[in-house]
C-alpha positions, 0 to 999 in steps of 0.5 A: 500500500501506498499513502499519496496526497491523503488518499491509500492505494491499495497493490495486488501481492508484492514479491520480495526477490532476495538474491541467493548465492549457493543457496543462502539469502545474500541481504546486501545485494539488489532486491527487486520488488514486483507487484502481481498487478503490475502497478509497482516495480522497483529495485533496493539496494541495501546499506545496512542488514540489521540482523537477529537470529535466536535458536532456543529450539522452541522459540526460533527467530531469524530476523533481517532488517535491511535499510537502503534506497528504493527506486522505481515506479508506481501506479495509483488507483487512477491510474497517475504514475509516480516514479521514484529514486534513492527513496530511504526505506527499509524492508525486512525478511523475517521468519519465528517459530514459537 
């Protein structure tokens, strides 16, 4: 979702694509991000992975927030395109188990 000018603009699903080298997340390379519809296609790329992993064997978290600059385009429900560059966010990959 989006906030533009008040009003939200609600995206189909969003896929994170985290690069993988040997089969492991490599957080600190170029995510792309790409909506089902269409309406939302970007690229991050990561300054920093905030990064927490605990293994109690019943409580499990692996946890990356990855701070960095987005850039790409979106389309509003009106179907106005916004484009976008070095926009400072954050997205993060996280997965628990209790």
């Amino acid at each position: 979702m989006i906030f533009y000018d008040g009003k939200a603009h609600k995206f189909d699903d969003i896929t994170f694509e985290i690069p993988e080298n040997f089969g492991v997340k490599d957080y600190t390379a170029q995510w792309q991000f790409t909506s089902s519809d269409g309406r939302f296609e970007a690229y991050f790329e990561p300054i920093l992975d905030r990064a927490a992993k605990i293994d109690l064997k019943f409580i499990i978290t692996d946890q990356h927030q990855v701070f960095g600059r987005m850039t790409g385009k979106a389309v509003l429900d009106d179907g106005t395109a916004l484009e976008f560059k070095d926009l400072l966010c954050f997205a993060e990959d996280v997965h628990n188990k209790y």
